[in-house]
VEXDRENFI-800868 format. One record per atom (N, C-alpha, C, O, CB): x, y, z; residue in three letters. Coordinates in steps of 0.02 Angstrom, whole numbers, plus 50000, padded with zeros to 5 digits. Each point is the difference from the previous one (the first is absolute). Glycine has a CB too. Example, Ala and Ser with C-alpha at 12.3 -4.5 7.8 and 13.67 -1.06 7.14 Angstrom:
506604971650390ala
499555005950000ala
500455006050000ala
500524999950033ala
498534994250029ala
500775011249902ser
500425005950003ser
499615005550037ser
500255005550008ser
500344991349884ser
This chain:
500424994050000unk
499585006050000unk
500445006350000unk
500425001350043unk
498664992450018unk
500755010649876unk
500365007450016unk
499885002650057unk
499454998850023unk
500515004149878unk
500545001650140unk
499995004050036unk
499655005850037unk
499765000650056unk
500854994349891unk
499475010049987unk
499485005849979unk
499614999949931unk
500264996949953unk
500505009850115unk
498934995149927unk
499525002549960unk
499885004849992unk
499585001550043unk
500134992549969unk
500465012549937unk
500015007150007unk
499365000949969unk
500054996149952unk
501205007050048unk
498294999149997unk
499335001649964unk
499995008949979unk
499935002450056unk
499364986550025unk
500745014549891unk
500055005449964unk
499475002149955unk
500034998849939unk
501014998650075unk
498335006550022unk
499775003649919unk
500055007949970unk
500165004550039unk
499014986649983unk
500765009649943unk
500435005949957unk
499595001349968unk
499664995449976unk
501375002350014unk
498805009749994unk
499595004449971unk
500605006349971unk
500075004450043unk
498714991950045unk
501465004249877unk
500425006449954unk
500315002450062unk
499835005150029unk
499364999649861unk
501384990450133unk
500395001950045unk
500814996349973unk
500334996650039unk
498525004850065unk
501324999649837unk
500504994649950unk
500565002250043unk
500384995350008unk
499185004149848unk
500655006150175unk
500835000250030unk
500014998150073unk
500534998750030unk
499845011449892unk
499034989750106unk
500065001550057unk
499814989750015unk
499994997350055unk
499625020949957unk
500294979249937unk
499724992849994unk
500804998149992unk
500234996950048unk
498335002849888unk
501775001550024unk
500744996249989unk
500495000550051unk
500454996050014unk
499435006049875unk
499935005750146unk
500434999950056unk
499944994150051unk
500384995850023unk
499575016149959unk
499394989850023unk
499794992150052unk
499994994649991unk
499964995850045unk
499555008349986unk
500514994549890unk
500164993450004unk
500644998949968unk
500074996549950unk
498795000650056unk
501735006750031unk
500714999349986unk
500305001650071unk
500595000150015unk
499385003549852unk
499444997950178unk
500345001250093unk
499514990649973unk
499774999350057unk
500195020250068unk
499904977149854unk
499754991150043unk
500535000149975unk
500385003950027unk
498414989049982unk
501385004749953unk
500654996249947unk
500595003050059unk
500424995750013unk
499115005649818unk
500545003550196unk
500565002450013unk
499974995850069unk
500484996950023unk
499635015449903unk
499184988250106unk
500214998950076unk
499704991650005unk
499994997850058unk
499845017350002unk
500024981849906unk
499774994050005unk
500714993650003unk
499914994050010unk
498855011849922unk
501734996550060unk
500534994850032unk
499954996150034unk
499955002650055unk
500485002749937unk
499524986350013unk
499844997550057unk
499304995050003unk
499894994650027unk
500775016250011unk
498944993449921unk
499314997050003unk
499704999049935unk
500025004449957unk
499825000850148unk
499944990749888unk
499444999249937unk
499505004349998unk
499645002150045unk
500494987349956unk
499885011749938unk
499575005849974unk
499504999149951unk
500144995849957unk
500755009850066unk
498394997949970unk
499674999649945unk
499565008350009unk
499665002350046unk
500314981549943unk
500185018649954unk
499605006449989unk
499534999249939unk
500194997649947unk
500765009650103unk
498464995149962unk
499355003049964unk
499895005749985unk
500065004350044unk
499554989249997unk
500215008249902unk
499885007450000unk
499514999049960unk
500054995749957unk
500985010650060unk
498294998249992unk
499265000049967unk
500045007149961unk
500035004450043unk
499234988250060unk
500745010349833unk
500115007049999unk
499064997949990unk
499634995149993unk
501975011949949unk
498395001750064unk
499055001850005unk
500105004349916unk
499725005549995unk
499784998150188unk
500784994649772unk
499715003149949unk
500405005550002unk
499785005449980unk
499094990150022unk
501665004150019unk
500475005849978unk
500015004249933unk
499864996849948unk
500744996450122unk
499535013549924unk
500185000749940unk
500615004649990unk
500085004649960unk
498764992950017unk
501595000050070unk
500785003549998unk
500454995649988unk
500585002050009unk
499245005750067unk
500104986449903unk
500504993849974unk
500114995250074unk
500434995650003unk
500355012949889unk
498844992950154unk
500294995850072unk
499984992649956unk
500464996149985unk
498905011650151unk
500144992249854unk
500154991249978unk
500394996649961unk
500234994550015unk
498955006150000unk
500945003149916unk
500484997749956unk
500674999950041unk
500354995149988unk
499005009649906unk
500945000350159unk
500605000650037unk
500024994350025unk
500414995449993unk
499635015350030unk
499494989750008unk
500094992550044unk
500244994849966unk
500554997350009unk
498565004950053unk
500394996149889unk
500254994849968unk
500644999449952unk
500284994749986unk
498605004150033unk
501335008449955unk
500735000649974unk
500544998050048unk
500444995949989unk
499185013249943unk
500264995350132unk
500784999450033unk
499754995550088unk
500424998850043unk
500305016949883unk
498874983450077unk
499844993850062unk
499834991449965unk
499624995650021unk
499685016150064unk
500924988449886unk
499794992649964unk
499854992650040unk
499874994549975unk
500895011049937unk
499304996350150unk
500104995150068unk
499135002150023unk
499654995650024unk
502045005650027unk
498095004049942unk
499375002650023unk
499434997349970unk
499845000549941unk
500705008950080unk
499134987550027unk
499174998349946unk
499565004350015unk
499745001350054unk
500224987049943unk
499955014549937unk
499705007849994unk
499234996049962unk
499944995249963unk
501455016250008unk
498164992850056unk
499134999250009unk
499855008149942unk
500225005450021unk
499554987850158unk
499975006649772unk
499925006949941unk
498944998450028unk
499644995249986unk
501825003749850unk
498385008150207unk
499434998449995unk
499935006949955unk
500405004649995unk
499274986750118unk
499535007749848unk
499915004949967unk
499845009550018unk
500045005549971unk
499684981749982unk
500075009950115unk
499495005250023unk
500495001950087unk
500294995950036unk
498184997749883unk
501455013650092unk
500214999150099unk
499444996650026unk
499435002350006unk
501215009550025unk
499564982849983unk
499304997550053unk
500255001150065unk
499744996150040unk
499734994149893unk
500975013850094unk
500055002150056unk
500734996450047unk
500474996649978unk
498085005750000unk
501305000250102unk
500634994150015unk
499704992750024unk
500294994650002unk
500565015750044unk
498604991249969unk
499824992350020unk
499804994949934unk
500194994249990unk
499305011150129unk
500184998149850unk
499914996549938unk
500554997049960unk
500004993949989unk
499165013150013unk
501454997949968unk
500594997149975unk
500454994950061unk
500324995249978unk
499665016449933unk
500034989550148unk
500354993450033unk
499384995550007unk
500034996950053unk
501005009050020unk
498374992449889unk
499724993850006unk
500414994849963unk
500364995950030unk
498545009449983unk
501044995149911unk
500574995849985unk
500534998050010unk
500184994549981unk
499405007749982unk
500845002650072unk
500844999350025unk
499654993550058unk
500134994449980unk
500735022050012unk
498884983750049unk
499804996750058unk
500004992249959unk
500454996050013unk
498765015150064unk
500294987049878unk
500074994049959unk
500724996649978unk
500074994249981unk
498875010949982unk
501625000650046unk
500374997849952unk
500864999250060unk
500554997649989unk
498535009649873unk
500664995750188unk
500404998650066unk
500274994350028unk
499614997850043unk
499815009449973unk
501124989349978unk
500274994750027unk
500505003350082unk
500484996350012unk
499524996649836unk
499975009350171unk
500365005250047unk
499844996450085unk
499444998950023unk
500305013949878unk
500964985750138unk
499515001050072unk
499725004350022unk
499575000050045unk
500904994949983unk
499855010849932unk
499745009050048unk
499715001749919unk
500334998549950unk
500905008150176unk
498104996949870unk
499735002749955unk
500185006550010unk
499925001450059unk
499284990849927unk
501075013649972unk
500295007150023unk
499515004349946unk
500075000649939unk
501414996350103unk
498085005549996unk
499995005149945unk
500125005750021unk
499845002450054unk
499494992549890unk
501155009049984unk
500655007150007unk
499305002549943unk
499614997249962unk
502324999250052unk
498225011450013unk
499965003349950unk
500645004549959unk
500565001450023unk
498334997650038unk
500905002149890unk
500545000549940unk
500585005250005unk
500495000049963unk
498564996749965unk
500815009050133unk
500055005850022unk
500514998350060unk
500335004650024unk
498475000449931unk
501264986950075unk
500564997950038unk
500664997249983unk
500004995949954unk
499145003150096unk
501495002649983unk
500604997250007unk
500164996050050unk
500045002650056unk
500195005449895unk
499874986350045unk
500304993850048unk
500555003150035unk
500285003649959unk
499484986149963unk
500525010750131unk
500725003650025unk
500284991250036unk
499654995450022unk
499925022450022unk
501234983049949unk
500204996650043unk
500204995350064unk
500385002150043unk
499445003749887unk
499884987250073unk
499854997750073unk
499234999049961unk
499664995950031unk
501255011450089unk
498824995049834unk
499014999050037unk
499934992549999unk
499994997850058unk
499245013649881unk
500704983450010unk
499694994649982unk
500404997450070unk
499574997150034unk
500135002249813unk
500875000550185unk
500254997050034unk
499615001250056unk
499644995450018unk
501345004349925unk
499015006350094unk
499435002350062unk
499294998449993unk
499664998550049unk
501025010849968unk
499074991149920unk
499344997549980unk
500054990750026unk
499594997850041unk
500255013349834unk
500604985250100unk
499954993149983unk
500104997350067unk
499764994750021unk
500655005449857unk
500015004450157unk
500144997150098unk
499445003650049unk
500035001150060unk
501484998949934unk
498105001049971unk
499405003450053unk
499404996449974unk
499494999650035unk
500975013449986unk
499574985249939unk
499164995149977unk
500434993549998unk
499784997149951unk
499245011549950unk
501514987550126unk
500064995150014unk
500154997950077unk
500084994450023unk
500145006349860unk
499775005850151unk
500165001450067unk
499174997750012unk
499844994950031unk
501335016049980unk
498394993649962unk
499315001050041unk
499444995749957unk
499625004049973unk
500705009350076unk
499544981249939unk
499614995949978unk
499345004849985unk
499795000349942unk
500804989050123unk
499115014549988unk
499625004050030unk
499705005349937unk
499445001249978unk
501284996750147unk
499795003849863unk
499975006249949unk
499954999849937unk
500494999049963unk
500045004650101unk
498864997449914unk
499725000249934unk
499875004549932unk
499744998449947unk
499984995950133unk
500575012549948unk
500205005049973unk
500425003550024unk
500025000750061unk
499194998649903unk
501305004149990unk
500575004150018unk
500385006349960unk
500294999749946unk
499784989550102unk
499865015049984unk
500265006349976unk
500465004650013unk
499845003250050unk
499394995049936unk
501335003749988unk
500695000250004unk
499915008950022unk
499515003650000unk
501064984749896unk
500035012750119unk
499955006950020unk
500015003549953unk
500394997149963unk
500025001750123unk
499385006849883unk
500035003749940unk
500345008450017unk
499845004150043unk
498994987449908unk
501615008950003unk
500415004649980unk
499905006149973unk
499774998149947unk
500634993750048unk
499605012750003unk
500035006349967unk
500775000349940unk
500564998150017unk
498715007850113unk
500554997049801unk
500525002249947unk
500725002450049unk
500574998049988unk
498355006949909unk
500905000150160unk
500585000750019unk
500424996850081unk
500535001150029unk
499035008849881unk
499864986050101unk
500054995650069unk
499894999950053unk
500284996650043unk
500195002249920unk
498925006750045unk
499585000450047unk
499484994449984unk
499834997849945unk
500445014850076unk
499484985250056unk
499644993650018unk
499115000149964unk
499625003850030unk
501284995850101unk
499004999149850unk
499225001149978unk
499594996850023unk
500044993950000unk
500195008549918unk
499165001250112unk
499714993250039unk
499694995449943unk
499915001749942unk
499735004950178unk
500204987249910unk
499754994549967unk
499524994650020unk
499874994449978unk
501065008349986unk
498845001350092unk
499644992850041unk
499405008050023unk
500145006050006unk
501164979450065unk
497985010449937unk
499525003850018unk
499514995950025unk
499964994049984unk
500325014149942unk
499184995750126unk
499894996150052unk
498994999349937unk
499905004449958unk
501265001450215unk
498254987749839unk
499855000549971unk
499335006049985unk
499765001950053unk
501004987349960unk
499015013049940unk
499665004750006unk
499355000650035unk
499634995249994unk
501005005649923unk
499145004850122unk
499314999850033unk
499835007349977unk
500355004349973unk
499794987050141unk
499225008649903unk
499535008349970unk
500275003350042unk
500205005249974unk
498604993149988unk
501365001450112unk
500245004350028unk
500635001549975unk
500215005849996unk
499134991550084unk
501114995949898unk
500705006549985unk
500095002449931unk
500495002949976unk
500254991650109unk
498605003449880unk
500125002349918unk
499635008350024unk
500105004049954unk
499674981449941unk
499865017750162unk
499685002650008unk
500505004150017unk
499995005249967unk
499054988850042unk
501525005650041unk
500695005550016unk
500334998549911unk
500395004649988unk
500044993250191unk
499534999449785unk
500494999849953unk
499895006649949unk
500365004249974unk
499724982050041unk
499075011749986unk
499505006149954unk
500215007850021unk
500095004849963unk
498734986550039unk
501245008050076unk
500105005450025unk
500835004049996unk
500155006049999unk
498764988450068unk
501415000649931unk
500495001649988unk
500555000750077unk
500595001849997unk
498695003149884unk
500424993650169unk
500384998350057unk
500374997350010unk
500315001950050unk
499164999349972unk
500804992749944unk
500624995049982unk
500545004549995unk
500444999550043unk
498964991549891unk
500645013650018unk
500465005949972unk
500245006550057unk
500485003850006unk
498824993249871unk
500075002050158unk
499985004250043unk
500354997450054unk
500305004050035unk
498765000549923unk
500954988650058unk
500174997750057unk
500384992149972unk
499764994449995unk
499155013550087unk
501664994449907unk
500174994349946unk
500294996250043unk
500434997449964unk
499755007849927unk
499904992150175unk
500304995350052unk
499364999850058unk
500174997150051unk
501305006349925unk
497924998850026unk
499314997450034unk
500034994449973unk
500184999449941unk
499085009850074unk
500584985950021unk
499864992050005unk
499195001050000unk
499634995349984unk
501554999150096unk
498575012349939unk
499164999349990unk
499785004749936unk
499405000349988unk
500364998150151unk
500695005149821unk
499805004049960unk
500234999549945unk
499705001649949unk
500125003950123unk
500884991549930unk
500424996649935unk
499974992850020unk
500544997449991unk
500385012549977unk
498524985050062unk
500094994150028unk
500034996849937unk
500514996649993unk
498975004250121unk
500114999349835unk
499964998049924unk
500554998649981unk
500184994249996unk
499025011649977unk
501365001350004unk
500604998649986unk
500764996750037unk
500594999049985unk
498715009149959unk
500184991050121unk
500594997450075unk
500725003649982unk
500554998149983unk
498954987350040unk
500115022749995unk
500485002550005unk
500395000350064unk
500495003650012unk
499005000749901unk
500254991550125unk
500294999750070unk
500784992549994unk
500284996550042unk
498085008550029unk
501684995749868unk
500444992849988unk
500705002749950unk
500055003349948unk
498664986850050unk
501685007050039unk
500725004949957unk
499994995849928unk
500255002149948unk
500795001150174unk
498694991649885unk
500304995449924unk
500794996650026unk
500354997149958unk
499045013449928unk
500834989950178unk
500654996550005unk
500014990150033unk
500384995349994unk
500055020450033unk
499214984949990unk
499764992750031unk
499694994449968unk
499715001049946unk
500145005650131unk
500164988149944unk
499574995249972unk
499474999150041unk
500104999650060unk
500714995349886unk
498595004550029unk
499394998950033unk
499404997849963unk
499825003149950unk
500645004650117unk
499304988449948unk
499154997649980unk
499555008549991unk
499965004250045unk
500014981250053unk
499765015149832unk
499625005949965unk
499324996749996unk
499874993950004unk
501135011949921unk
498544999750066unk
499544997049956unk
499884999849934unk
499634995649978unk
500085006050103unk
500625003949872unk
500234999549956unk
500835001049961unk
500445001850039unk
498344999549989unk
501374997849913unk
500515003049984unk
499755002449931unk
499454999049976unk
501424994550099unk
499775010749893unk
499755002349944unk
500064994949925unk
500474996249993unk
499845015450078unk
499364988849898unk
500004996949944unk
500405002549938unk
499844997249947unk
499174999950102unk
501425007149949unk
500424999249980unk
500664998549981unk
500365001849953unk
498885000750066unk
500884991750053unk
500464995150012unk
499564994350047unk
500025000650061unk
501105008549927unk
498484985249980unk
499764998450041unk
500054989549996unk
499844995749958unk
499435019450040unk
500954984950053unk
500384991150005unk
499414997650037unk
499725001950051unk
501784998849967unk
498324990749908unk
499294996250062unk
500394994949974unk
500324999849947unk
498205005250071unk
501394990050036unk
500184992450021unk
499634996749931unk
499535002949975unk
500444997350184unk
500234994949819unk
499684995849963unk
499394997050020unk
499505001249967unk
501494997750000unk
498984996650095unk
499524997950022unk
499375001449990unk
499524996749980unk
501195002250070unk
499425009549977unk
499555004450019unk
499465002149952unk
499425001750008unk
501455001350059unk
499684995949855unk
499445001949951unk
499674994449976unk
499555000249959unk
501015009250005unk
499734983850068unk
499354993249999unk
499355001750054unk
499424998149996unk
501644991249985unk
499155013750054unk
499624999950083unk
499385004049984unk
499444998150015unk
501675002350075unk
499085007249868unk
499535006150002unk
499935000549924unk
499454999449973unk
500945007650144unk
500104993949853unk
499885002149918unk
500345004749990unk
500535000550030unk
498454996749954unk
500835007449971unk
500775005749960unk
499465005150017unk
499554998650039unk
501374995849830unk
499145012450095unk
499715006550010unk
499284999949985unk
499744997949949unk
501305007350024unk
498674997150077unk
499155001449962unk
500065006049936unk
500055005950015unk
499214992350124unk
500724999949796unk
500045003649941unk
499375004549983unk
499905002549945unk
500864988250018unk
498745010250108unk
499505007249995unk
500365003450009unk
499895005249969unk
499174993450064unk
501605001550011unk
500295007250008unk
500595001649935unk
500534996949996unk
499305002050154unk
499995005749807unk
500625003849956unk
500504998550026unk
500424995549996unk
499135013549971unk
500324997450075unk
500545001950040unk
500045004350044unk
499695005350001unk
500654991949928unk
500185000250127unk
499945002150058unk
499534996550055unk
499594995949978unk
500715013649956unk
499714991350111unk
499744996050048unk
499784990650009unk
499694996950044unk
500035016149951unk
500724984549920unk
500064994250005unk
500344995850055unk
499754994850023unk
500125008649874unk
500804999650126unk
500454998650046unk
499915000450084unk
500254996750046unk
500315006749849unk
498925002650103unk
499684999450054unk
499444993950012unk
500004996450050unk
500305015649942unk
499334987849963unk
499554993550013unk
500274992849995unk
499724995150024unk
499475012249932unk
501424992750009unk
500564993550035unk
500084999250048unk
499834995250035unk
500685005149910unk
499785004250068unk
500155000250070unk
499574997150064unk
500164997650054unk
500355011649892unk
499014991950028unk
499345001250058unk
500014992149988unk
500084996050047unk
499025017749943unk
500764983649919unk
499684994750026unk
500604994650040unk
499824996350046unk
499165005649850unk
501494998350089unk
500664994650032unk
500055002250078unk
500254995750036unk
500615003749841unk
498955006650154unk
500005000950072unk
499394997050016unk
500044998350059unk
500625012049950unk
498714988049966unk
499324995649990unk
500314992650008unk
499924997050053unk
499355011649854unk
501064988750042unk
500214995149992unk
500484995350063unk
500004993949999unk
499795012649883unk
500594997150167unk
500414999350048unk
500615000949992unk
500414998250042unk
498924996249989unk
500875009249901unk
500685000649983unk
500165007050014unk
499515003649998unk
500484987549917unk
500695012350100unk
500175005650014unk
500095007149962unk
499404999049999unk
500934992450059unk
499755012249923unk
500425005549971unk
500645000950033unk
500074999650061unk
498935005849910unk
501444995849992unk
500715001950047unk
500445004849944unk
500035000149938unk
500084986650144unk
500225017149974unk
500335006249955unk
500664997550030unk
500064998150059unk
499025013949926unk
501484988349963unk
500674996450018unk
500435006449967unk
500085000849939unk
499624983850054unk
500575019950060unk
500435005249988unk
500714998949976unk
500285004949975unk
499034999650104unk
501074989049924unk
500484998049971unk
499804998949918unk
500405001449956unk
500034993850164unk
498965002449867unk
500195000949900unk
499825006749983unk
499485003350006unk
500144984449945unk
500795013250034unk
500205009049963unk
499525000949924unk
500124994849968unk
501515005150075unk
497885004449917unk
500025001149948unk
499965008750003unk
499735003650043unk
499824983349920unk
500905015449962unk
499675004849989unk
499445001249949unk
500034997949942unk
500905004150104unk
498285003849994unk
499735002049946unk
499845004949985unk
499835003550048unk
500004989549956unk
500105010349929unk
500095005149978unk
499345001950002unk
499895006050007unk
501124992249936unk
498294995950051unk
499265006250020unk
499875002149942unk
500355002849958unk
499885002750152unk
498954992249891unk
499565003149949unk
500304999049918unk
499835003749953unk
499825005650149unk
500844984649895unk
500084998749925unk
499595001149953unk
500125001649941unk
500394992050095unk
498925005449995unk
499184998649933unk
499575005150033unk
499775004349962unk
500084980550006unk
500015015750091unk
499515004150025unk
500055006149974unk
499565002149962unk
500394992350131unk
500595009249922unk
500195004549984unk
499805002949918unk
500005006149992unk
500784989750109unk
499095000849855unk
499945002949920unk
499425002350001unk
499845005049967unk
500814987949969unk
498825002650113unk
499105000749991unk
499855002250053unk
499694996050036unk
499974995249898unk
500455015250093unk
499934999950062unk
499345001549998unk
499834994250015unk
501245008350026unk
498305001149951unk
499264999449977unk
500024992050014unk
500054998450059unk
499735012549837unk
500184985050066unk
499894992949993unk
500204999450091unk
499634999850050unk
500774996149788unk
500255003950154unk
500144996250080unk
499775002350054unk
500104996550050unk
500795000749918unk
498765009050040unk
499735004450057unk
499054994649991unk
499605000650047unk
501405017049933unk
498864979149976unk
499295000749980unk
500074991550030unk
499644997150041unk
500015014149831unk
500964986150091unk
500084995250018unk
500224997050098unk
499974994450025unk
500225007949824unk
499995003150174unk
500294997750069unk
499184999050024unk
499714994850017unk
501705012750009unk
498354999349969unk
499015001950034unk
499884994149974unk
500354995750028unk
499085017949961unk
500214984149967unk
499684993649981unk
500214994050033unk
499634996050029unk
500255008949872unk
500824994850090unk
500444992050034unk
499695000950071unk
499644995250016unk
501785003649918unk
498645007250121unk
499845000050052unk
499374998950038unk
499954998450059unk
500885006449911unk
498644996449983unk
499224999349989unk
499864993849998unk
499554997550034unk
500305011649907unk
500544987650017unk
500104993049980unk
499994994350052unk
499604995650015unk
501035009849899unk
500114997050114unk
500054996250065unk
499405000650064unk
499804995250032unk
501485006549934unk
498585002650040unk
499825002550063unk
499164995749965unk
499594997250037unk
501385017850019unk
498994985449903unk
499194997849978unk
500284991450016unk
499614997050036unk
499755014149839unk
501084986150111unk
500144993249999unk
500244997650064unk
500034994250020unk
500185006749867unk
499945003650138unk
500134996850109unk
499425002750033unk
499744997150048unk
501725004849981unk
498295004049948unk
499395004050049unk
499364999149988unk
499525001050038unk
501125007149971unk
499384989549921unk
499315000849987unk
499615005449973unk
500415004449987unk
499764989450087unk
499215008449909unk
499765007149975unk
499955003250041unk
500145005649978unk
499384992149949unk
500345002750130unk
499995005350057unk
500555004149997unk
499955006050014unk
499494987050057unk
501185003949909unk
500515007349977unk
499715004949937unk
500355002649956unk
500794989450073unk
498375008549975unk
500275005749918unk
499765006150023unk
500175004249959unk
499604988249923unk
499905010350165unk
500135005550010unk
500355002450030unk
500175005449976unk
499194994150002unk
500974998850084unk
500725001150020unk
500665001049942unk
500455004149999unk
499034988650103unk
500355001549849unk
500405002349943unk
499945007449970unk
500385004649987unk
499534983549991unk
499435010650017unk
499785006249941unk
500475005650032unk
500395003549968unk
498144993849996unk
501355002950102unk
500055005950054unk
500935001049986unk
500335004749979unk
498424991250137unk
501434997549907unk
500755001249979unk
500335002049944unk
500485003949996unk
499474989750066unk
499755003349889unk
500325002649947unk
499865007249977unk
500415003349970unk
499604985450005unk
499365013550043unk
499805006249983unk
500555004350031unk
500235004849970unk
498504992550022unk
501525000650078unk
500325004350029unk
500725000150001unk
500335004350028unk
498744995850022unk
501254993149908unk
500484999549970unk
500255005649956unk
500505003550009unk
499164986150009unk
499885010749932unk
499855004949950unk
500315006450005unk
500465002949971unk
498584991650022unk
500395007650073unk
500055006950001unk
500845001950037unk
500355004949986unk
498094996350023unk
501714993650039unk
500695002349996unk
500324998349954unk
500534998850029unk
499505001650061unk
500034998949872unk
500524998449962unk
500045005149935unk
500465002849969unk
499444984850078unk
499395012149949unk
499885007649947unk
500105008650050unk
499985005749975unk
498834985349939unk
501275007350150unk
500265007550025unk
500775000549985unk
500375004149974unk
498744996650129unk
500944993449925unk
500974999049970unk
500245001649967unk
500515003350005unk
499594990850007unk
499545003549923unk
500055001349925unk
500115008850000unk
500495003549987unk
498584984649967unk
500275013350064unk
499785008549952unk
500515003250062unk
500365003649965unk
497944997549971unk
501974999850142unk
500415001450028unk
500575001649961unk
500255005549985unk
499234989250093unk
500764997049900unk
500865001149982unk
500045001149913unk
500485000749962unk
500024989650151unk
498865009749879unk
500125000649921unk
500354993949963unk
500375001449952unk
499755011050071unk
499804980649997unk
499924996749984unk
499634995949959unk
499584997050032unk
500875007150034unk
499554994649872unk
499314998049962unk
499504998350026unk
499724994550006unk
500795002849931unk
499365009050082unk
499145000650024unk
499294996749957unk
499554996050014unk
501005015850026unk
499614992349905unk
499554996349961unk
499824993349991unk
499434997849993unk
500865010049973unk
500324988850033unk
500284993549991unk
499814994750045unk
499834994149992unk
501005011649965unk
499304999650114unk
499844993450038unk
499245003850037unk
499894998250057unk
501654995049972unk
498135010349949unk
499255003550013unk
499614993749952unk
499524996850023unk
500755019749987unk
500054982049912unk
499594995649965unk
500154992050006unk
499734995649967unk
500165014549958unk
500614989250124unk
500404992750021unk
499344998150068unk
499794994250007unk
501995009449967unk
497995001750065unk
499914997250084unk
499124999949969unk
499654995050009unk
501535012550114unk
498614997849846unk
499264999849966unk
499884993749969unk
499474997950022unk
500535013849953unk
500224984849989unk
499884994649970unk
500014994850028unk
499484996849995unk
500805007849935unk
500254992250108unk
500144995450053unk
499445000550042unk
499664994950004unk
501545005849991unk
498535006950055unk
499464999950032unk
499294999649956unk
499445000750025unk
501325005350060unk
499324993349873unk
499324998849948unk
500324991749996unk
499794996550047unk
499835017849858unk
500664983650067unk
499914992550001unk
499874997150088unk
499794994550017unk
501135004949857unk
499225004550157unk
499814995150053unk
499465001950037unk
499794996750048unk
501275000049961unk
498655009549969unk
499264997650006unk
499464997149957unk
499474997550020unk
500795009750040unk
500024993649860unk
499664996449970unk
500154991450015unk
499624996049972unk
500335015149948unk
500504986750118unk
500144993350019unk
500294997249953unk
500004993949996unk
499215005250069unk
501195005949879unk
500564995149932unk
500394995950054unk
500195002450054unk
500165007849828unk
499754983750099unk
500564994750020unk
500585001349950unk
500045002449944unk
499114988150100unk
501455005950015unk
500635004049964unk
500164997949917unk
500365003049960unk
500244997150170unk
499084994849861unk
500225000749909unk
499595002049963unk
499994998349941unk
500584993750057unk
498955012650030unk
499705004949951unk
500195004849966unk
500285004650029unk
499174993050022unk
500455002649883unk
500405003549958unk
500715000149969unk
500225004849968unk
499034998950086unk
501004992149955unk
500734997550007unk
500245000049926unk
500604999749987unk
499234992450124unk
499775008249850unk
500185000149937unk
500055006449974unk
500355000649950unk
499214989450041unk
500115015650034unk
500175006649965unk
500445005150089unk
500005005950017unk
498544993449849unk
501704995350162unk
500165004850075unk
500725004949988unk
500075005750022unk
499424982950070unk
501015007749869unk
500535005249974unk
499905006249964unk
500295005450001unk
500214985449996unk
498935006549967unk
499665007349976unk
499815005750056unk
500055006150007unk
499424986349900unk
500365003450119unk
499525005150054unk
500815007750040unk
499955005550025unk
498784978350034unk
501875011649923unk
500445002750048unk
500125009149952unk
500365004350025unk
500354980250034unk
C-alpha cells in the first residue's frame, strides 16, 4: 500500500499547481507516493502542464468547475493511499512534514483527521484549526468582534483565537486546505458530501468523523506553506455568495429549518458590516455591496450551494 496519496484540485491556478507539486516530489523521500490532480475545466493550460512535465501524476480533465468537493469525488475512487491528503494547489510541502505527519497517525490509532500547521509566504504562523460553528459565534463573526477582540476565547472563540497554533492538540476542526484522513475512515464514513461547492465541506467532515468516534488533531511539527486564496481570490463575488450559501447549507443539515431566520438575521448583518468597511476604506465598495446582496438573497431565497454554478464566474 502507498504511503500518501496527494489529492489536488485545480481551477486556473497552472504556477502555483507545479510549485506544489514539485515541494511532493521534493519532500516525499522515504515514502511512497501517489498524487491526483482533478483540474475543474481550466482554461490557463493547468492540465496540459500537468500532463507535459508531471508524467508520474494521474491527472482527472473534468469539463466543468464542479467545485472542491465535487472534483475530489473522483480522486477518492482512485486513492490507494494509507493517508488520503487533500492539498490545495496554493500549498508547499516544507521539510520534515510527511515524516511528522507519518509518526503522529501511527503514534495515535485514535486520530482520523490531521492538519499540519500552516505558514504564511513570509513565516508567520497562520491559524488553521477552528472550533465548530454555532449562530452564536457566526453572530460575533457578522459583527465583527473576532477582529475586534482577536485573542477572546468568547468573541474570536470561532477562530480560537485564544490558541497560539504552537502545540499539538485534539481540534474540532482543521482547515481544508491541507487536510490528512486515515484510510479506514473513508470505508467507515465516506468522502465529501458534494452539496457543498465550496467551503464548509471540511467543516462538515469534520463533524461527521468526531460523530463517528474518531478525532481531529492538529500536529504543529508538519510544516506547510500557504499562500491563500489561490482560486478564491479571482471570483471574489462568486466566493463571498458561495461561503453565505455553504454556511446556510450546513447549519440547515445539523440544525434543521429552525435556523433560517437567525441566518437570514446573520447574514443580513454580515453584509452590512462588511459593506461599511467597504464604503469607509474605499475598498470595492461596489463590489462587495453586490457580493453580500446576492449571497443574502440566495439565502433567503434558500439557493443550495450548487446553485448556479454554471454561470457563478460570471457573476464575479
Amino acid at each position: 500500500m502507498t504511503d500518501f496519496t496527494f489529492a489536488i484540485v485545480n481551477w486556473n491556478t497552472r504556477d502555483l499547481l507545479a510549485r506544489c507539486l514539485r515541494s511532493i516530489e521534493r519532500e516525499s523521500a522515504g515514502f511512497t507516493v501517489q498524487v491526483l490532480v482533478a483540474d475543474n475545466g481550466s482554461s490557463d493550460g493547468s492540465a496540459d502542464m500537468v500532463a507535459r512535465d508531471f508524467p508520474g501524476v494521474t491527472l482527472v480533465r473534468h469539463a466543468r468547475n464542479l467545485g472542491f468537493a465535487g472534483g475530489h469525488e473522483a480522486l477518492f475512487g482512485k486513492s490507494d493511499g494509507r493517508y488520503h491528503v487533500l492539498v490545495n494547489s496554493d500549498i508547499e510541502l516544507l521539510p520534515g512534514c510527511l515524516t511528522a505527519l507519518d509518526r503522529r497517525m501511527r503514534e495515535d490509532e485514535g486520530i482520523g483527521v490531521l492538519g499540519p500547521q500552516l505558514l504564511e509566504p513570509g513565516g508567520a504562523i497562520q491559524p488553521g484549526c477552528r472550533r465548530f460553528p454555532t449562530l452564536t459565534s457566526q453572530w460575533f463573526e457578522s459583527l465583527g468582534l473576532g477582529r475586534l477582540f482577536p485573542h477572546s476565547p468568547r468573541f474570536n472563540g470561532y477562530r480560537m483565537g485564544d490558541f497560539d497554533h504552537r502545540s499539538a492538540r485534539d481540534v474540532d476542526q482543521v482547515m481544508g486546505s491541507f487536510f490528512l484522513i486515515r484510510r479506514e475512515l473513508l470505508a467507515e464514513i465516506g468522502i465529501l458530501d458534494t452539496r457543498f461547492f465550496m467551503y464548509y465541506e471540511e467543516v462538515d467532515y469534520c463533524l461527521r468523523v468526531r460523530r463517528a468516534g474518531y478525532r481531529v488533531f492538529f500536529e504543529p511539527d508538519a510544516r506547510v506553506r500557504h499562500l491563500g486564496g489561490g482560486t478564491s481570490s479571482m471570483v471574489r463575488v462568486a466566493t463571498i455568495r458561495r461561503k453565505m450559501r455553504s454556511m446556510h447549507d450546513y447549519f440547515q443539515k445539523h440544525r434543521g429549518p429552525g435556523v433560517y431566520l437567525p441566518l437570514v438575521a446573520i447574514c443580513a448583518t454580515d453584509g452590512a458590516s462588511h459593506c461599511a468597511a467597504a464604503l469607509l476604506t474605499g475598498r470595492q465598495p461596489l463590489q462587495t455591496m453586490r457580493a453580500y446582496w446576492l449571497g443574502l438573497w440566495d439565502v433567503v431565497t434558500r439557493r443550495p450551494s450548487l446553485y448556479g454554478e454554471a454561470g457563478a464566474e460570471a457573476d464575479a
